[in-house]
ZADREN-71333 format. One record per residue (C-alpha): residue number from 1; x, y, z. Coordinates in nm, 2 decimals. Example, Ala and Ser with C-alpha at 12.3 -4.5 7.8 and 13.67 -1.06 7.14 Angstrom:
BEGIN
+-----+--------+--------+--------+
| pos |   east |  north |     up |
+-----+--------+--------+--------+
|   1 |   1.23 |  -0.45 |   0.78 |
|   2 |   1.37 |  -0.11 |   0.71 |
+-----+--------+--------+--------+
END
This chain:
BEGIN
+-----+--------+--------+--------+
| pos |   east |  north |     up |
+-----+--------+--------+--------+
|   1 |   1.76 |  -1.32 |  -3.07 |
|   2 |   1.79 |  -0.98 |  -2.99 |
|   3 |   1.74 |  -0.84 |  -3.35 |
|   4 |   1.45 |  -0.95 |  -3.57 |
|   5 |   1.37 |  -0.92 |  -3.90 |
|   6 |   1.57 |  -0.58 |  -4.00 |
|   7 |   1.89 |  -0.47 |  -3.83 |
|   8 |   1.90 |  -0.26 |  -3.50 |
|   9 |   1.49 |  -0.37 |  -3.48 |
|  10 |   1.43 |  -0.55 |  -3.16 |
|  11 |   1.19 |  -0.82 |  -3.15 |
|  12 |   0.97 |  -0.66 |  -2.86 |
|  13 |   0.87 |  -0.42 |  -3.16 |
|  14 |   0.64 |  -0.73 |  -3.29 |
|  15 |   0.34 |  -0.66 |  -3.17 |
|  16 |   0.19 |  -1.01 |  -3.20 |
|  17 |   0.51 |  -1.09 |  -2.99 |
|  18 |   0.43 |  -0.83 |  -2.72 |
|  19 |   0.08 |  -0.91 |  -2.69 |
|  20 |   0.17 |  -1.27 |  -2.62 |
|  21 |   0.43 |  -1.19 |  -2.32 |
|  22 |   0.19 |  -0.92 |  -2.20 |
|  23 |  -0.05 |  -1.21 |  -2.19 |
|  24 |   0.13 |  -1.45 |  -2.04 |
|  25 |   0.28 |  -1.23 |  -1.75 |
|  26 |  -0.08 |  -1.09 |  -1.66 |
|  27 |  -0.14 |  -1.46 |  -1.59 |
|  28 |   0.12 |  -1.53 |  -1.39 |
|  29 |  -0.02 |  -1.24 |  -1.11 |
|  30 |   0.09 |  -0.96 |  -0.87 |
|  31 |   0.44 |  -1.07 |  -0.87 |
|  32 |   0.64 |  -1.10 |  -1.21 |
|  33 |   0.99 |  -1.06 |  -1.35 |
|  34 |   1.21 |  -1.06 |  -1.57 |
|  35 |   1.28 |  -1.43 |  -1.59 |
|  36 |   0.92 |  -1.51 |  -1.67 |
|  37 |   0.98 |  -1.34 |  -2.05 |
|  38 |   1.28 |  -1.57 |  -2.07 |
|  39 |   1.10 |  -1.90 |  -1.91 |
|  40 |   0.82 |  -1.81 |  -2.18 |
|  41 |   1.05 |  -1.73 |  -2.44 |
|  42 |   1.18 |  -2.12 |  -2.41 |
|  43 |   0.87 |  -2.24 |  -2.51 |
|  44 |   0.94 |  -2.46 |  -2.84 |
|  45 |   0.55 |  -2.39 |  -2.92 |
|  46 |   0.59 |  -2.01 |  -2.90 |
|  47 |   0.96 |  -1.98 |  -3.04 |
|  48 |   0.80 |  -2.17 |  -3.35 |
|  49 |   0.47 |  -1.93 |  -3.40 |
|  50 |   0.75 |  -1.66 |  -3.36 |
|  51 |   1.04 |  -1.75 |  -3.59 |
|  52 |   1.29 |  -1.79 |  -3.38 |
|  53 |   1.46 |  -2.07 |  -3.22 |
|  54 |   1.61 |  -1.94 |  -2.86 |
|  55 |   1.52 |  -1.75 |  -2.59 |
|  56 |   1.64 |  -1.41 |  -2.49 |
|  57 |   1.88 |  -1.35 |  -2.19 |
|  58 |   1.77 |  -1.19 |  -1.85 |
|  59 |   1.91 |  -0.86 |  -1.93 |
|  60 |   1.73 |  -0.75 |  -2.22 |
|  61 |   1.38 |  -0.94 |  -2.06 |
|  62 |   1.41 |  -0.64 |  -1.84 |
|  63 |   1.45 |  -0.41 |  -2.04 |
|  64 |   1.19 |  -0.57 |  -2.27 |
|  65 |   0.95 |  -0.51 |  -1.95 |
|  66 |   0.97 |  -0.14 |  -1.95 |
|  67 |   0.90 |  -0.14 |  -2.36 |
|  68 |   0.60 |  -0.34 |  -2.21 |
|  69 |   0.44 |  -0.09 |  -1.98 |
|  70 |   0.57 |  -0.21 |  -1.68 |
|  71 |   0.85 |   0.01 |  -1.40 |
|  72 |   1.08 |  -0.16 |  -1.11 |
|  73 |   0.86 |   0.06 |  -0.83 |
|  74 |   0.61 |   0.06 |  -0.53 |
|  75 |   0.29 |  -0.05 |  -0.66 |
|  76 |   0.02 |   0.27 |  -0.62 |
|  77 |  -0.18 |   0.20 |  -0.30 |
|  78 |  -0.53 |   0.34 |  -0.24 |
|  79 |  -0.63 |   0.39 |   0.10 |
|  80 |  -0.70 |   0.06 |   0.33 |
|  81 |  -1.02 |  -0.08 |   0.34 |
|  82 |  -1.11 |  -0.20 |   0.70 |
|  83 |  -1.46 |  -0.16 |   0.74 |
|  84 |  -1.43 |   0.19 |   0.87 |
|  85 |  -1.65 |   0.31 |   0.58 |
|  86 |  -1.96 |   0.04 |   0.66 |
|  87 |  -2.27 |   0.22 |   0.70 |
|  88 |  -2.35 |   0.08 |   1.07 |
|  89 |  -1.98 |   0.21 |   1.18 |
|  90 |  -2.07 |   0.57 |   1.02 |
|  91 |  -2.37 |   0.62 |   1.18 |
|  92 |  -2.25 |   0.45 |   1.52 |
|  93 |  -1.95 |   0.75 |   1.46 |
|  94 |  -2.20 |   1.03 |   1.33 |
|  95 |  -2.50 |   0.96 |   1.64 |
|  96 |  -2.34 |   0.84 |   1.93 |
|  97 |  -1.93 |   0.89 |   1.93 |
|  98 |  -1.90 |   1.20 |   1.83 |
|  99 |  -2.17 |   1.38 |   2.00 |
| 100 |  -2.05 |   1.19 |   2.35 |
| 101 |  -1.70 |   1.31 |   2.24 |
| 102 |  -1.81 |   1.69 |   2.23 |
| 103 |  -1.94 |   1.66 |   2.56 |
| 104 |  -1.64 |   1.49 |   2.72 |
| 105 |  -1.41 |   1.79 |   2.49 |
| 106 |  -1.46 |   2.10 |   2.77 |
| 107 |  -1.30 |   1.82 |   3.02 |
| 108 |  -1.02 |   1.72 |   2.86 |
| 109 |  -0.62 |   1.88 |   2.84 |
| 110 |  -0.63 |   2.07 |   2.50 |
| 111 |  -0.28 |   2.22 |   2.32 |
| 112 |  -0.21 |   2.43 |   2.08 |
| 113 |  -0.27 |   2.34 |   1.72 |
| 114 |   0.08 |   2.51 |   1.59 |
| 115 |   0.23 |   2.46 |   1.90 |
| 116 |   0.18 |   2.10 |   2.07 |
| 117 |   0.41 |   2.21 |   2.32 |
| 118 |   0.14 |   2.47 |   2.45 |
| 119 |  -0.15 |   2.36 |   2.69 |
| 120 |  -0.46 |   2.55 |   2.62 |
| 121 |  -0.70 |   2.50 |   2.96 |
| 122 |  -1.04 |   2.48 |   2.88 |
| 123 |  -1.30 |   2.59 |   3.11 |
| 124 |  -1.36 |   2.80 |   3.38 |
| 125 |  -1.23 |   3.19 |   3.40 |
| 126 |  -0.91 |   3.09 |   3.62 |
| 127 |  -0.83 |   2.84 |   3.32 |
| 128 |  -0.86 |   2.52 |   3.52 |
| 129 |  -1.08 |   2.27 |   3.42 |
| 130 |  -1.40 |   2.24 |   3.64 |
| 131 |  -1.54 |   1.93 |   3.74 |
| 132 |  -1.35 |   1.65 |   3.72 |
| 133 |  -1.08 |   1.63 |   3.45 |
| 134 |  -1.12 |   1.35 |   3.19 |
| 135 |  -0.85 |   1.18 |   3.06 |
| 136 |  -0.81 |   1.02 |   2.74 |
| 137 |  -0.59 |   0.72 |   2.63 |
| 138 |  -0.46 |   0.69 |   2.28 |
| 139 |  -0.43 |   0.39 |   2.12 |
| 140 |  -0.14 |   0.36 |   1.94 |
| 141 |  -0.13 |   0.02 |   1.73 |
| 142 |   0.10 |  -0.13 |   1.42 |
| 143 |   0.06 |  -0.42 |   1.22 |
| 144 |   0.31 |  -0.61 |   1.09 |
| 145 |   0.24 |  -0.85 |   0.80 |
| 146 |   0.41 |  -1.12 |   0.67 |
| 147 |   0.43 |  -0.98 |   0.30 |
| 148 |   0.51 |  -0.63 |   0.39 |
| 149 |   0.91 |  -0.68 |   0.30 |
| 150 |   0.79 |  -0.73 |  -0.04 |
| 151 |   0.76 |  -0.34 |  -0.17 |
| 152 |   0.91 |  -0.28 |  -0.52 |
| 153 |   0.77 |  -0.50 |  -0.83 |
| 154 |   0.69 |  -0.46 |  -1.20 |
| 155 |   0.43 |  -0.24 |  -1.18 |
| 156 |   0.24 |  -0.19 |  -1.55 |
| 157 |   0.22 |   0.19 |  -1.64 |
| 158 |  -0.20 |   0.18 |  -1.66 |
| 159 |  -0.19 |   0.00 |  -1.33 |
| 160 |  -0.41 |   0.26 |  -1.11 |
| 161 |  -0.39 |   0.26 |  -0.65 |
| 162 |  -0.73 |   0.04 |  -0.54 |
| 163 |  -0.86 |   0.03 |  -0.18 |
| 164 |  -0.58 |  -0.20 |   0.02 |
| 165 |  -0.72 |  -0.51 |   0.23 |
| 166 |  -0.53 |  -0.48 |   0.56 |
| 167 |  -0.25 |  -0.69 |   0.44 |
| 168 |  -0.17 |  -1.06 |   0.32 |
| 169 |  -0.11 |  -1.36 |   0.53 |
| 170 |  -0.03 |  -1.41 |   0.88 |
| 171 |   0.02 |  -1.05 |   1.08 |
| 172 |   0.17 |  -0.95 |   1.40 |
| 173 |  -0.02 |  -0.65 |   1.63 |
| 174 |   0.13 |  -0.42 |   1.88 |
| 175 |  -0.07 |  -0.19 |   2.05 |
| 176 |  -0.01 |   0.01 |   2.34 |
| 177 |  -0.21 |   0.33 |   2.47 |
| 178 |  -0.02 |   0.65 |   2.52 |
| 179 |  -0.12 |   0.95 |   2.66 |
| 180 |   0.09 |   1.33 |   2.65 |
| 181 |   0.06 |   1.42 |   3.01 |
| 182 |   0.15 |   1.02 |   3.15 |
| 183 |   0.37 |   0.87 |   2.86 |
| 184 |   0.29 |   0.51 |   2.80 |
| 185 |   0.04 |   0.30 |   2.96 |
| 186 |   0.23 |   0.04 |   3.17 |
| 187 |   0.13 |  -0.17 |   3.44 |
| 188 |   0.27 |  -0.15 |   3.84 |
+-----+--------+--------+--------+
END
């Protein structure tokens, strides 16, 4: 099936042909392969409006996929979209967090921008911090998702990054809360 109509012309080069398996694999969603082009390429209906009277084998569906548009790779992520952006959240950030943060800053254990390894004292002209010393604990935290194995796919060529929901399906969170001078949280 490989050659249609004139020697060394593959029948991808039908454009009626490649419209219907572009089609056809849109429909079927995020995940598509190879095999779909040879499952569609069964049909008696569409080898019959084609002229042709077998499908194709996996191999050249493949290759048929990058004639299509589409490349074995990570699809193109935008950043996540978890309600960090919502108007309330900003403004919460903008009126109240930061400016309470500002005031805590001349408490707190500073380094080094190019040098995390170098404490930079704020304060007082000894250095040390006056008043009592605020600590803050990071909260470090990874999500696991069921899906996340599930990296590489067709990917179409026109296929641009969109903002990411925070994963599909069931999830698993770890979170701890770490801090440079005490290491990791733990309980006594």
């Amino acid at each position: 099936m490989h050659h249609f109509r004139k020697a060394n012309v593959s029948c991808i080069e039908d454009k009626s042909l490649a419209a219907d398996i572009k089609t056809d694999l849109q429909s079927l969603g995020k995940y598509i392969q190879g095999q779909d082009i040879v499952d569609y390429l069964k049909d008696p209906d569409i080898q019959m409006k084609h002229g042709f009277t077998k499908s194709t084998s996996l191999a050249i569906a493949q290759q048929w996929m990058e004639n299509l548009g589409y490349h074995w790779r990570k699809e193109p992520k935008g950043q996540y979209s978890d309600g960090h952006e919502c108007k309330d959240v900003v403004k919460y950030i903008q009126t109240v967090f930061l400016p309470a943060w500002t005031n805590f800053e001349s408490k707190m254990q500073n380094w080094l921008v190019d040098n995390l390894c170098t404490r930079v004292d704020r304060g007082g002209s000894s250095g040390e911090l006056e008043g009592r010393k605020v600590v803050v604990w990071f909260h470090d935290e990874s999500m696991f998702y069921v899906n996340d194995h599930r990296k590489l796919h067709w990917v179409h060529c026109f296929e641009e990054a969109v903002p990411q929901p925070k994963g599909e399906g069931a999830s698993l969170m770890v979170a701890h809360f770490v801090l440079a001078d005490y290491g990791w949280l733990m309980a006594e």
